[in-house]
C-alpha positions in Angstrom: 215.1 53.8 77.9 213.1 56.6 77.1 212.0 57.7 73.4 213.4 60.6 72.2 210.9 61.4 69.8 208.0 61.2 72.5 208.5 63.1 76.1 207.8 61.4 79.6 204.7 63.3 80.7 202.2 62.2 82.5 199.8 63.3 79.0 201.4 60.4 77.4 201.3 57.9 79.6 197.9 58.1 80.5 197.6 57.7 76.5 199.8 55.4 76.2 197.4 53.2 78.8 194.4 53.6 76.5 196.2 51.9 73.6 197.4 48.9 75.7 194.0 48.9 76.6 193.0 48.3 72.9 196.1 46.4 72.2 195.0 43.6 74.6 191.6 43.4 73.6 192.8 43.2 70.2 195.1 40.0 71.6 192.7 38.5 73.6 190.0 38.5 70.6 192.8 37.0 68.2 194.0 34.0 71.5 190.0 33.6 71.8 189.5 32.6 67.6 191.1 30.2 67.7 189.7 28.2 70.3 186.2 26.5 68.8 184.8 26.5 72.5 185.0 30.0 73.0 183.2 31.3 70.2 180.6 33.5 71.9 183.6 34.8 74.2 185.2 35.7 70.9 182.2 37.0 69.1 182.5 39.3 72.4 185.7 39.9 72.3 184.8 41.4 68.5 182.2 43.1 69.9 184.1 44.8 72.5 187.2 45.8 70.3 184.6 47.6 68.0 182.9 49.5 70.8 186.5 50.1 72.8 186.6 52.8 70.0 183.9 55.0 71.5 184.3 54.0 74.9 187.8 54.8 75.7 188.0 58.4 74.6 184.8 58.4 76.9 186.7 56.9 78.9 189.7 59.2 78.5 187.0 62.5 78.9 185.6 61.3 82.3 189.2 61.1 83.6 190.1 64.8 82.6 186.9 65.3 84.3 186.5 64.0 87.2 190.1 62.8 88.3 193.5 64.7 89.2 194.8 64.8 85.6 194.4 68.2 85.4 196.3 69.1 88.0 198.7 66.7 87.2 199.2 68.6 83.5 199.4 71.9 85.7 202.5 70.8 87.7 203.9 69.1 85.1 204.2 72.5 83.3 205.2 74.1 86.1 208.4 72.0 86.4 207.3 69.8 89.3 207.5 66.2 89.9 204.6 64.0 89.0 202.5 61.9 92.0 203.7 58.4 92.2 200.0 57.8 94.2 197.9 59.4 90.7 200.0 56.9 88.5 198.8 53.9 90.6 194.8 55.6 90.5 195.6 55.9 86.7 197.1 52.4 86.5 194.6 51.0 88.8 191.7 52.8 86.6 192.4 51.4 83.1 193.1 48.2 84.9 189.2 48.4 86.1 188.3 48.9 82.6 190.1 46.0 80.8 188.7 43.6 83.5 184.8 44.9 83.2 185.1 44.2 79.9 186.6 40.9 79.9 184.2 39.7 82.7 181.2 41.4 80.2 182.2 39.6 77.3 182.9 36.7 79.6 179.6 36.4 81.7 177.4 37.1 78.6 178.6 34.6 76.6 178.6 31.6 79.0 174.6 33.0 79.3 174.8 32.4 75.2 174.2 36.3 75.0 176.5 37.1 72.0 175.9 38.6 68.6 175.4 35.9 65.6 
């Protein structure tokens, strides 16, 4: 069911990805408290929500850059149908990001490198 108050473009959902993004970190640091043996993969995890605020608009910039999301906005407004194949780069990209930073905050703290 789509929302009536937001349009279906490809705009939006490549925003939309970017706040599941911060929404799972967000999850995962909350899950990861309240386990006493992960406490540097928490202390991470905090780490990592903070800095998601600079790096995903970074982030966001390289892939307007660098990536078919112009084009994409281009036929959009030009009435055509979106790529199926530049939804699963975009999916497959913020997945790539979300698992970097989980295997950072991960592999840092079982090395005891975490802020306290």
């Amino acid at each position: 069911m789509q929302n009536p108050l937001q349009p279906d473009t490809p705009l939006n959902r490549v925003y939309t990805r970017a706040l599941g993004v911060f929404l799972f970190l967000f999850m995962l640091m909350t899950l990861s408290g309240s386990m006493k043996r992960l406490e540097g993969f928490h202390r991470n995890m905090v780490l990592a929500l903070y800095v998601s605020f600079v790096i995903l608009p970074i982030f966001l910039w390289i892939l307007w850059q660098y990536s078919p999301l112009r084009q994409v906005s281009r036929r959009y407004l030009a009435g055509e149908l979106e790529e199926p194949g530049w939804e699963l780069r975009m999916s497959l990209a913020f997945c790539s990001l979300l698992s970097t930073i989980i295997a950072a905050a991960f592999f840092l703290a079982q090395r005891g490198i975490y802020p306290k």
